[in-house]
PyMOL commands that place a pseudoatom at each C-alpha (Angstrom):
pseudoatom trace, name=CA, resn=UNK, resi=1, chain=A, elem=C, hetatm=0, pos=[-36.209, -3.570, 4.188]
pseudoatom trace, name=CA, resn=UNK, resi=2, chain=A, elem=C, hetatm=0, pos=[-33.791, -5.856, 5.853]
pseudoatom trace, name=CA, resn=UNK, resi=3, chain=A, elem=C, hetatm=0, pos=[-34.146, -8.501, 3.250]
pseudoatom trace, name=CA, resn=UNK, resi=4, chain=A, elem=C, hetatm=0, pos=[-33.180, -6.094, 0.423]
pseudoatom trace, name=CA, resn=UNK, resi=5, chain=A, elem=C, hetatm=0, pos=[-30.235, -4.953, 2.542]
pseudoatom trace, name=CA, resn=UNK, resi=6, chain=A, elem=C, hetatm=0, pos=[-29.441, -8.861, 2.917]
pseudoatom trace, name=CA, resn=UNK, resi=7, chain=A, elem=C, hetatm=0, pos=[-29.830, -9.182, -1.062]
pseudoatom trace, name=CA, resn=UNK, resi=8, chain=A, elem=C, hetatm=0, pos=[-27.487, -6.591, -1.513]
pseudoatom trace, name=CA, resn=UNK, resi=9, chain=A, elem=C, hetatm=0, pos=[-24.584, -7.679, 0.425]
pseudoatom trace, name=CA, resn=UNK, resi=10, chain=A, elem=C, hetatm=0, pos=[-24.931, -11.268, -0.710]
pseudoatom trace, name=CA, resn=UNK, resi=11, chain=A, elem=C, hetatm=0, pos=[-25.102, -9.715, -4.596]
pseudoatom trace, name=CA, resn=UNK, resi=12, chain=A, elem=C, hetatm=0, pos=[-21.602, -7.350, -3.412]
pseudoatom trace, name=CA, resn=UNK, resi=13, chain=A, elem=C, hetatm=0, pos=[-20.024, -10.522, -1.762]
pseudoatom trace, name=CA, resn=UNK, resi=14, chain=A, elem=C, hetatm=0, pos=[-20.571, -13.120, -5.010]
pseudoatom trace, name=CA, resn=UNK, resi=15, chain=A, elem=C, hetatm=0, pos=[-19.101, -9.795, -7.228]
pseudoatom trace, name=CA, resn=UNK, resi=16, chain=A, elem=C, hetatm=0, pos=[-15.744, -9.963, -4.621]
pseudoatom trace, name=CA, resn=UNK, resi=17, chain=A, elem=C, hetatm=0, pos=[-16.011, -13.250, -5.261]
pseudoatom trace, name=CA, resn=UNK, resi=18, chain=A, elem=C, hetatm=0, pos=[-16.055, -13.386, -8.817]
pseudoatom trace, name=CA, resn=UNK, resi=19, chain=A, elem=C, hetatm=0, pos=[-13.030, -10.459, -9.031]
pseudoatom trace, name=CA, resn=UNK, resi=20, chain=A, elem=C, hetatm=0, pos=[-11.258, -12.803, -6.407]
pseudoatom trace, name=CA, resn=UNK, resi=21, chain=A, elem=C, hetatm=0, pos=[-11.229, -15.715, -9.217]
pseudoatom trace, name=CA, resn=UNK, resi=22, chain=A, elem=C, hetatm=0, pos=[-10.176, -13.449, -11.788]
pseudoatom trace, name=CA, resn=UNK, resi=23, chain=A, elem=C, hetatm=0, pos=[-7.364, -11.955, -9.938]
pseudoatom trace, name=CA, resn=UNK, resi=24, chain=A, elem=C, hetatm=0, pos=[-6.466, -15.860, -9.132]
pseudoatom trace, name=CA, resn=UNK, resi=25, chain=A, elem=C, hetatm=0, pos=[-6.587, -17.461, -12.297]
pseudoatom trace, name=CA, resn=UNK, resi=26, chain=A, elem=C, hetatm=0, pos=[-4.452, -14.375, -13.480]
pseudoatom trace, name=CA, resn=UNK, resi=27, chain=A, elem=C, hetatm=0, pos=[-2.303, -15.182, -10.844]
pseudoatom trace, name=CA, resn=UNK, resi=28, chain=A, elem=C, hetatm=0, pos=[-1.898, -18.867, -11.851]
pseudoatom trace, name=CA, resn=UNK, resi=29, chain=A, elem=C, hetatm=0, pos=[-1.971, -18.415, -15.793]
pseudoatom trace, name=CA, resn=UNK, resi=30, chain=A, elem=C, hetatm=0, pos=[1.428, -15.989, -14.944]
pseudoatom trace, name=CA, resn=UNK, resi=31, chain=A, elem=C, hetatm=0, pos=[3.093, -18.545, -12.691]
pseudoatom trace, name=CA, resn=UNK, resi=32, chain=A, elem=C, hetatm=0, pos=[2.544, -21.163, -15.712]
pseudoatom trace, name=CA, resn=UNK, resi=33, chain=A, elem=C, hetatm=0, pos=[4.122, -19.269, -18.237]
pseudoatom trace, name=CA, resn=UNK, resi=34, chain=A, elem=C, hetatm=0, pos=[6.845, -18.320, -16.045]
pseudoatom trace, name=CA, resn=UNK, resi=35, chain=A, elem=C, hetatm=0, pos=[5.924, -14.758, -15.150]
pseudoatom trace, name=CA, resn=UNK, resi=36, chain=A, elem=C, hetatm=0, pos=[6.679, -13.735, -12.143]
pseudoatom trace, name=CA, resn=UNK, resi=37, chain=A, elem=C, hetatm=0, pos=[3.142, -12.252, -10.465]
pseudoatom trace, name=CA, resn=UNK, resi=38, chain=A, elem=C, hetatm=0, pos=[3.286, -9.348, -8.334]
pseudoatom trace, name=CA, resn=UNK, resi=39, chain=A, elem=C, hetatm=0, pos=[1.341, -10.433, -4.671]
pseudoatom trace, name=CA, resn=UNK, resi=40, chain=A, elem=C, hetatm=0, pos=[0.819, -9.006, -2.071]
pseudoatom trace, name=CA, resn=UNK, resi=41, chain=A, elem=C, hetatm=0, pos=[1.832, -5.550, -3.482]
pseudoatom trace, name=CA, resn=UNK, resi=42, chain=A, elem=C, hetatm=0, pos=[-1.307, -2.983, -3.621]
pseudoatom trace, name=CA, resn=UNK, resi=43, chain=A, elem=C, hetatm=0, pos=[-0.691, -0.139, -6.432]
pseudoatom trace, name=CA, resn=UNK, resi=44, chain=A, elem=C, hetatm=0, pos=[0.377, 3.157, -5.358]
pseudoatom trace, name=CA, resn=UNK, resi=45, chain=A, elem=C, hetatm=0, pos=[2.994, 1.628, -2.970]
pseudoatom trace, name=CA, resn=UNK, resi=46, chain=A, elem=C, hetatm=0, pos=[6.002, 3.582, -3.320]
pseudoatom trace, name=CA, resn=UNK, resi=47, chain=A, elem=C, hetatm=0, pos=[9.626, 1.688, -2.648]
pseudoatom trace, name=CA, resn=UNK, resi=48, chain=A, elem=C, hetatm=0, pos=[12.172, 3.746, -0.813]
pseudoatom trace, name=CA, resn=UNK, resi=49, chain=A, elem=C, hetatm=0, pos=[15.757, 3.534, -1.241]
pseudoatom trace, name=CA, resn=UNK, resi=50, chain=A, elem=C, hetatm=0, pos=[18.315, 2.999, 1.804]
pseudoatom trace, name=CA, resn=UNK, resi=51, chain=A, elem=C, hetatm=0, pos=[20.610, 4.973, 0.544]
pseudoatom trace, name=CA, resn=UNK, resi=52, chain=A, elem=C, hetatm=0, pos=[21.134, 8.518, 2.253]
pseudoatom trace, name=CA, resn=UNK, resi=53, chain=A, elem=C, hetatm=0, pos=[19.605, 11.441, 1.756]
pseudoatom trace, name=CA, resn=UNK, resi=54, chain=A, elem=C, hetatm=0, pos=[21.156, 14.670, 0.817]
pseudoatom trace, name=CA, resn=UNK, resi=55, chain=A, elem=C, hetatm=0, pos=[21.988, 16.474, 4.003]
pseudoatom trace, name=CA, resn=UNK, resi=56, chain=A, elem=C, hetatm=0, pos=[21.486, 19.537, 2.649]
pseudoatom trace, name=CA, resn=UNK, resi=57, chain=A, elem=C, hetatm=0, pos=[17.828, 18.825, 2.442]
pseudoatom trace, name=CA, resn=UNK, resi=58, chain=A, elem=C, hetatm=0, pos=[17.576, 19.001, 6.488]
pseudoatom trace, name=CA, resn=UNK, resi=59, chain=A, elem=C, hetatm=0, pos=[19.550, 22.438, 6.478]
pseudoatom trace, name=CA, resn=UNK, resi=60, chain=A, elem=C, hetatm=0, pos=[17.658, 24.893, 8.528]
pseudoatom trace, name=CA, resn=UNK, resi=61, chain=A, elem=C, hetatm=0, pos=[15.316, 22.470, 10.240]
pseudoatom trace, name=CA, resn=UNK, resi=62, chain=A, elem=C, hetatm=0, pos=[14.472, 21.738, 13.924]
pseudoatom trace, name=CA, resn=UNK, resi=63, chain=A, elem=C, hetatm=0, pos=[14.753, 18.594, 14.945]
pseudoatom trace, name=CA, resn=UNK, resi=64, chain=A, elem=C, hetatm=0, pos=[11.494, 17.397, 16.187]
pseudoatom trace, name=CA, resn=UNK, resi=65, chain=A, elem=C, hetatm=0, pos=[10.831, 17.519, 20.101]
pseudoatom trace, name=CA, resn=UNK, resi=66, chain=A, elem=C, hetatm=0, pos=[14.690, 18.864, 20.354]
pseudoatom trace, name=CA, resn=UNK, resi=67, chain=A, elem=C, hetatm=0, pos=[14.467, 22.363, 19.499]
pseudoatom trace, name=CA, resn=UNK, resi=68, chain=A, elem=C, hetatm=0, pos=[16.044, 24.618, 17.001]
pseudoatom trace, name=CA, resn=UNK, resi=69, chain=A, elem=C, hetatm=0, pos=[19.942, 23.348, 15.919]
pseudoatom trace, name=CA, resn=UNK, resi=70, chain=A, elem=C, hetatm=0, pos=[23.052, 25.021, 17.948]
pseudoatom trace, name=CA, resn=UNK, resi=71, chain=A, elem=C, hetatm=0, pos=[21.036, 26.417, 20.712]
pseudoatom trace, name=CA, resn=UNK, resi=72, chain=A, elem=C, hetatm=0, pos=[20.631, 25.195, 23.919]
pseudoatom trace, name=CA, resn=UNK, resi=73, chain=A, elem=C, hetatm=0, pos=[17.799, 24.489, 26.456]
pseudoatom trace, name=CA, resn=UNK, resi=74, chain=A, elem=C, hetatm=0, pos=[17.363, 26.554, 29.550]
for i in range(1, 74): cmd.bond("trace and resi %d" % i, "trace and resi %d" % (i + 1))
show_as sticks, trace
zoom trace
């Protein structure tokens, strides 16, 4: 059974392999026609903006580990 097992990974690792290439000779047909290629930017990522938030979204919140707004500790 172990040789199967070894079969498979080596048949997993040459398919990574072969997506790899794609991906780079994607990669480099972009850069030559002046594309800029997104790297080292997986999908889903979600860019936040620096810019403040609304205060009005933290209006009746505690603040976390200080307790409850306008009341003090004992």
């Amino acid at each position: 059974m172990a040789l199967q097992d070894d079969l498979t990974e080596v048949k997993r690792n040459l398919e990574e392999l072969a997506r790899s290439i794609i991906r780079l000779e994607q990669t480099l047909t972009q850069q030559r026609e002046g594309t800029p290629a997104a790297v080292g930017r997986p999908e889903g990522l979600v860019t936040i903006s620096d810019d403040p938030y609304d205060s009005s979204l933290w209006i009746d919140t505690d603040d976390e580990g200080l307790g409850a707004r306008g009341r003090r500790a004992p």
